[in-house]
C-alpha positions as CSV (number, residue, x, y, z in Angstrom):
1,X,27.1,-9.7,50.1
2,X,29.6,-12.0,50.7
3,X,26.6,-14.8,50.1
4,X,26.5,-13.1,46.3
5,X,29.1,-13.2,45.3
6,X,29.3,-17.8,45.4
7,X,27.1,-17.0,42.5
8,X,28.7,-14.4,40.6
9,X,30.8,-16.7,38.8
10,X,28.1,-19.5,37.7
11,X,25.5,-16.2,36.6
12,X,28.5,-14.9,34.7
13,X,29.1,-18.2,33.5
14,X,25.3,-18.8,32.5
15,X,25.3,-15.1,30.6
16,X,28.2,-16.2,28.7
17,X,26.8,-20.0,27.6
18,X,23.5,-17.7,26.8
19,X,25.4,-14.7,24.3
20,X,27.5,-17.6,22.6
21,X,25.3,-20.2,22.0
22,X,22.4,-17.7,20.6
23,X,20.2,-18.8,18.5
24,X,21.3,-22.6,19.2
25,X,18.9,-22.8,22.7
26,X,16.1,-22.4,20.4
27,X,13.9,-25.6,20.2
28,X,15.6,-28.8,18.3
29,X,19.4,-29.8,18.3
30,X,22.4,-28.6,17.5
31,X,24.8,-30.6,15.4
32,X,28.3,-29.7,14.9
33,X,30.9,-32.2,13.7
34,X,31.5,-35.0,16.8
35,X,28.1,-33.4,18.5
36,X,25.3,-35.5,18.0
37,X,22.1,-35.6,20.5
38,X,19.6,-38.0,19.2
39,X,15.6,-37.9,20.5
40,X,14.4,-41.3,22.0
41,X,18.1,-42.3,22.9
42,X,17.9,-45.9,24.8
43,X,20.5,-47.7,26.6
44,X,21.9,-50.1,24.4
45,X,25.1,-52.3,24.3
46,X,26.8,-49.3,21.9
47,X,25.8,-46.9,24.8
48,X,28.4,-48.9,27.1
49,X,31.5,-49.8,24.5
50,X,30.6,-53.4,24.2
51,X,30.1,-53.8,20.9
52,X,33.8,-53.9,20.3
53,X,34.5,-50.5,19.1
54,X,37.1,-47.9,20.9
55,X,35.0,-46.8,24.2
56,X,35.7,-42.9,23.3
57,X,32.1,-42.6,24.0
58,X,31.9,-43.8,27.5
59,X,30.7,-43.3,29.6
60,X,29.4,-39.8,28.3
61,X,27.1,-41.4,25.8
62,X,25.0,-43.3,28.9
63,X,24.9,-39.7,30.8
64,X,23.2,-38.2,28.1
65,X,20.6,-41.3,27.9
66,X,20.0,-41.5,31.2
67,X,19.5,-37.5,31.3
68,X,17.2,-37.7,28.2
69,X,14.6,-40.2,30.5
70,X,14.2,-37.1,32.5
71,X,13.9,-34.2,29.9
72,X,13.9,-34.2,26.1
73,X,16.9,-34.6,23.9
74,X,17.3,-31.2,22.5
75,X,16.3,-29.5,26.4
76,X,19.2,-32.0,27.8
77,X,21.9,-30.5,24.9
78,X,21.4,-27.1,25.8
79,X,21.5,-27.9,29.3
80,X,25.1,-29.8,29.2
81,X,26.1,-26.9,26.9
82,X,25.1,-24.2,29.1
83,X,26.6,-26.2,32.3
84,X,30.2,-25.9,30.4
85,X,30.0,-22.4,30.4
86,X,28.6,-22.1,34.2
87,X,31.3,-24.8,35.4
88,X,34.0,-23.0,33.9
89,X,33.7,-20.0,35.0
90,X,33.0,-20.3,38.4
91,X,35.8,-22.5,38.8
92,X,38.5,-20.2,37.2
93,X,36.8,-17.1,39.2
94,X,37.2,-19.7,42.9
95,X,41.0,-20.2,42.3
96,X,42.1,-16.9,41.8
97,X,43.5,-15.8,44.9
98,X,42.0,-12.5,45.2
99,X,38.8,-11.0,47.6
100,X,37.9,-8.7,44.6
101,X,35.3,-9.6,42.5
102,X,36.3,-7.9,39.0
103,X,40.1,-10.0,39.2
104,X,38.1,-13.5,39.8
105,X,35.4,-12.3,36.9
106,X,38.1,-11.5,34.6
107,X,39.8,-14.8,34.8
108,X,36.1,-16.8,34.9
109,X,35.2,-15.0,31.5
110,X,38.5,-15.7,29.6
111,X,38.9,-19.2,31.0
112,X,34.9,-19.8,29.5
113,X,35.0,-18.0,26.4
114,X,38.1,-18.4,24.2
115,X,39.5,-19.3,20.9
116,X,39.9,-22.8,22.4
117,X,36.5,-23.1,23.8
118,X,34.7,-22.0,20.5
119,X,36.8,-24.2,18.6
120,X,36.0,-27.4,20.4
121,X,32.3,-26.4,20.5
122,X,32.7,-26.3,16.9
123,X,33.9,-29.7,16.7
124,X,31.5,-30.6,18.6
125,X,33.6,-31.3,21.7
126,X,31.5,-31.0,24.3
127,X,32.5,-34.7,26.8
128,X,35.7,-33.3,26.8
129,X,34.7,-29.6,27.6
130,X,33.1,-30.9,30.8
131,X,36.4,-31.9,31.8
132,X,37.9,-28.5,30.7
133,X,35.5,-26.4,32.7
134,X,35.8,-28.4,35.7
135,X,39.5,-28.0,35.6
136,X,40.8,-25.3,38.1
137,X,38.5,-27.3,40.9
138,X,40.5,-30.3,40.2
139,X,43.3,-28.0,40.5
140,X,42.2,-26.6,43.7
141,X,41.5,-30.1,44.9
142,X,44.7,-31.8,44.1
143,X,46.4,-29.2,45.9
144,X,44.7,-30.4,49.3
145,X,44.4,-34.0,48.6
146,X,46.7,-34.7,51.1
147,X,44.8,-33.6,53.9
148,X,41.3,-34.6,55.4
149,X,38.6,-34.7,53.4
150,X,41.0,-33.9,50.1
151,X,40.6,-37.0,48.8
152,X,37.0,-36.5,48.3
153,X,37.1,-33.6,47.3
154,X,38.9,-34.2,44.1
155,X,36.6,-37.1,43.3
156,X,34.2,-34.6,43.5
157,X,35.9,-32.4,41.3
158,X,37.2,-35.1,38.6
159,X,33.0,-36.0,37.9
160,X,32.7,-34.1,35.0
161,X,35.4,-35.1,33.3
162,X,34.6,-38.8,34.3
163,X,31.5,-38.1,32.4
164,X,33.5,-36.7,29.8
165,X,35.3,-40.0,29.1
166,X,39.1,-40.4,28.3
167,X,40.1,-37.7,26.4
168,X,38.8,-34.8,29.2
169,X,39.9,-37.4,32.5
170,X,43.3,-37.7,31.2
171,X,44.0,-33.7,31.1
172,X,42.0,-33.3,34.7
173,X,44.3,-36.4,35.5
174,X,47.4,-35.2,34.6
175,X,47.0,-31.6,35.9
176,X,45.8,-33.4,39.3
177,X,49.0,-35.5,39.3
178,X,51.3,-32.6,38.5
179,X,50.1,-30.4,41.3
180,X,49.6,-33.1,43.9
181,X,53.0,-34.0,43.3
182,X,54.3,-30.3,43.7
183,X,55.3,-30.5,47.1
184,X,58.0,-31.7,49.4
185,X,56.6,-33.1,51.5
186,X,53.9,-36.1,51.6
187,X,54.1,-36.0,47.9
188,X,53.9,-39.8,47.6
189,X,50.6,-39.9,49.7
190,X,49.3,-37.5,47.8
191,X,50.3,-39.2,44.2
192,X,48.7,-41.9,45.7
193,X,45.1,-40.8,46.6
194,X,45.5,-38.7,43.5
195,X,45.9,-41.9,41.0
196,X,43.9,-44.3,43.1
197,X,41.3,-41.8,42.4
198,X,41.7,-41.4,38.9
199,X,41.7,-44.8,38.2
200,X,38.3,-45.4,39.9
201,X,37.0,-42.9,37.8
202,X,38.5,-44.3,34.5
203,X,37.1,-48.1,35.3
204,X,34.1,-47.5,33.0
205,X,36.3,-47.2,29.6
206,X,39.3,-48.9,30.8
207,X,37.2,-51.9,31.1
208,X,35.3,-52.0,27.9
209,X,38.8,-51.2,26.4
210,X,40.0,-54.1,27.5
211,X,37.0,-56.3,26.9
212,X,37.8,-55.3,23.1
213,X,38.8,-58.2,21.6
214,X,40.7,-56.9,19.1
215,X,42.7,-54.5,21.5
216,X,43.1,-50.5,20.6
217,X,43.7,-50.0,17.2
218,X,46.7,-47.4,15.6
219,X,47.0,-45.1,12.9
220,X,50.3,-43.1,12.1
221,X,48.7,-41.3,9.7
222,X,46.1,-39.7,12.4
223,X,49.1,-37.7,14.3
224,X,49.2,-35.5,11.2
225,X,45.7,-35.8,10.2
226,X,44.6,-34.3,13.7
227,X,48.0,-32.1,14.3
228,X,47.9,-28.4,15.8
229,X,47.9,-26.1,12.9
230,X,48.4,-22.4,12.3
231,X,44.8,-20.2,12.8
232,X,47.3,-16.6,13.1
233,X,49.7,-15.0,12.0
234,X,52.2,-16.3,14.5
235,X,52.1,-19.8,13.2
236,X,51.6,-23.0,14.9
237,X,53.3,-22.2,18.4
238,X,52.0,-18.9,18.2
239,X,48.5,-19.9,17.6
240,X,48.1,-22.3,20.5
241,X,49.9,-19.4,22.6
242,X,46.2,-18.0,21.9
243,X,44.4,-20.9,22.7
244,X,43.8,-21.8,19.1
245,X,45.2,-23.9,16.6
246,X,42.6,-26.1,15.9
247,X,43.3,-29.3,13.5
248,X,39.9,-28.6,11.2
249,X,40.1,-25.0,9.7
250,X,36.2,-25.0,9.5
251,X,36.1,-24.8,13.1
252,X,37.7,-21.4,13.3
253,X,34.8,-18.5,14.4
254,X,34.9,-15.8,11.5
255,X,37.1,-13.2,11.5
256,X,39.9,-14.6,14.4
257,X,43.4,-14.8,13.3
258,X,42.9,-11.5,11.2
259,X,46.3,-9.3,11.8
260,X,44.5,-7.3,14.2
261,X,42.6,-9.5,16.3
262,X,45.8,-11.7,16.7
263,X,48.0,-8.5,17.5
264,X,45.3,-7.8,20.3
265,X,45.4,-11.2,21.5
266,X,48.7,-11.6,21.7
267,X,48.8,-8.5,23.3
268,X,46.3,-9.8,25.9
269,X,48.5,-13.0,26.9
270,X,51.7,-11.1,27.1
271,X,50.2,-8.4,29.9
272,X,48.4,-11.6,31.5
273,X,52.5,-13.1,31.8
274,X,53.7,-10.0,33.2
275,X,51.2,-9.8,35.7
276,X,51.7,-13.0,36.8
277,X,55.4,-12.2,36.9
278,X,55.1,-9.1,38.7
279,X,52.9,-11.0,41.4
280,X,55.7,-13.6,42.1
281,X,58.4,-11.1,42.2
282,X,56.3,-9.0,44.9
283,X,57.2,-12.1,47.4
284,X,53.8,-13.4,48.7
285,X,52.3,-16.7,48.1
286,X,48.7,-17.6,49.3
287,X,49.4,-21.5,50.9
288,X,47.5,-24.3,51.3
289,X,43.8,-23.5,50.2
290,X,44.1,-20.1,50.0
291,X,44.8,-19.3,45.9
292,X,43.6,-22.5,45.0
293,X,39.9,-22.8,45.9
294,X,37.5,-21.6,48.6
295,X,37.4,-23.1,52.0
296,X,34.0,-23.5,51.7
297,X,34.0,-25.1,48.3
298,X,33.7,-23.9,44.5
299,X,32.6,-20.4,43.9
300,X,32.6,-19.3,47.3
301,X,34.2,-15.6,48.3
302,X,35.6,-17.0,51.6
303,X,39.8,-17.7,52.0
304,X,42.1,-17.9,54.0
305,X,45.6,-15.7,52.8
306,X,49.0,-15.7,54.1
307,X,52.5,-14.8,53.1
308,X,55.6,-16.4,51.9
309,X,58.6,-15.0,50.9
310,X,58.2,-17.4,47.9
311,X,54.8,-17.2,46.2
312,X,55.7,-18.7,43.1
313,X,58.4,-21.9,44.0
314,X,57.0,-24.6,45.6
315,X,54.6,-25.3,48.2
């Protein structure tokens, strides 16, 4: 049973990639905006930023070559795609601090598949989705860097979004640094290993960045051009309250931000706050590993639990 349910979260995960992809694990490629698998990719020096442009693409660009030597292009897309959805929600279902499998299900499903999630797709997001679904690990990890072992488990945990590139290491990076530095005490051991890990993992486009010879180029105009904008009723704010707000209205899946679907949402993430709310008020807070990932790593149904009279302040 118990050697189930490590699994439960990646099959869910695999179910959902399979219902919301569709049609698009047929044979050939799916092209969306900013996602573009080629056939016959071959490393080049565009694959590895140093033809002088902004290394946004690395070092995601050389995982996808290197993973079409081994199976074709279109096969490789689906199978990044589908690995989004797996990673994501078995990590959200390992740090929920629960035994019970519908609670850790629950939050797998809605962290995999939601307005935020399609949207990206859409835009054809998908470097920086690796980082998103391997997010609550990082989580998990950074909470524990500080003792043995931690530190490699959250390099561990940070490889997808390394793959990802800049864009999906620097969230995963800055949600590491937050929770390692929640603490008092060893917080700045733990900011250390933390950073000196993230840096590691950012040398393949913080080098060709700097190789550029013209340095990293600016635009004003593209922090309104690529702004949050309303997809609800409940305008900006309220729309990425539901995980949307998308910059490119194209991107939005028919029919979401109708007055009922918003209404329902919203109703959603308020009963999700009050839960959360009622759990800290009830005065018990898993510690250490236990509410942030399994002792025996991603997925798994083993934890340790104990009580605090503070579950929600500090650690």
């Amino acid at each position: 049973m118990k050697g189930s349910r490590r699994w439960d979260g990646a099959l869910t995960g695999l179910l959902l990639g399979v219902l919301a992809l569709g049609p698009g694990l047929a044979p050939g490629y799916l092209l969306s905006f900013d996602m573009v698998f080629a056939p016959d990719a071959a490393f080049t020096r565009m694959t590895f930023g140093l033809t002088g442009t902004v290394p946004r693409h690395v070092p995601s660009d050389a995982f996808v070559t290197a993973l079409g030597q081994v199976l074709p292009g279109g096969a490789a897309q689906k199978l990044v795609l589908l690995a989004i959805f797996v990673m994501a929600c078995a990590s959200a279902a390992s740090l929920v601090p629960s035994p019970r499998l519908a609670p850790r299900l629950a939050a797998g499903v809605l962290y995999a598949w939601n307005p935020f999630v399609a949207e990206r797709l859409l835009l054809g997001h998908w470097a920086f989705l690796l980082g998103y679904a391997a997010l609550p690990w990082v989580v998990g990890a950074a909470a524990d860097v500080h003792e043995r072992g931690g530190t490699r488990r959250l390099a561990r945990a940070l490889v997808p979004a390394a793959v990802g590139g800049f864009a999906a290491i620097a969230v995963s990076g800055l949600a590491a640094l937050a929770v390692a530095g929640w603490r008092r005490t060893g917080r700045g051991g733990a900011l250390g290993r933390t950073l000196a890990v993230l840096v590691l993992l950012s040398l393949p486009w913080l080098v060709t960045g700097w190789l550029r010879p013209s340095g990293m180029p600016g635009d004003p105009g593209a922090v309104d051009a690529f702004a949050a904008r309303a997809d609800t009723p409940f305008g900006t704010l309220g729309s990425l309250l539901l995980l949307g707000g998308a910059w490119n209205a194209e991107t939005v899946p028919t029919g979401y931000g109708t007055p009922l679907l918003a209404v329902c949402a919203l109703a959603a993430v308020a009963a999700s706050l009050a839960a959360y709310g009622r759990y800290c008020l009830r005065g018990a807070r898993p510690r250490g590993r236990a509410g942030w990932r399994s002792r025996r790593g991603p997925g798994s149904s083993s934890r340790r639990w104990a009580r605090s009279p503070r579950r929600c302040s500090r650690a």
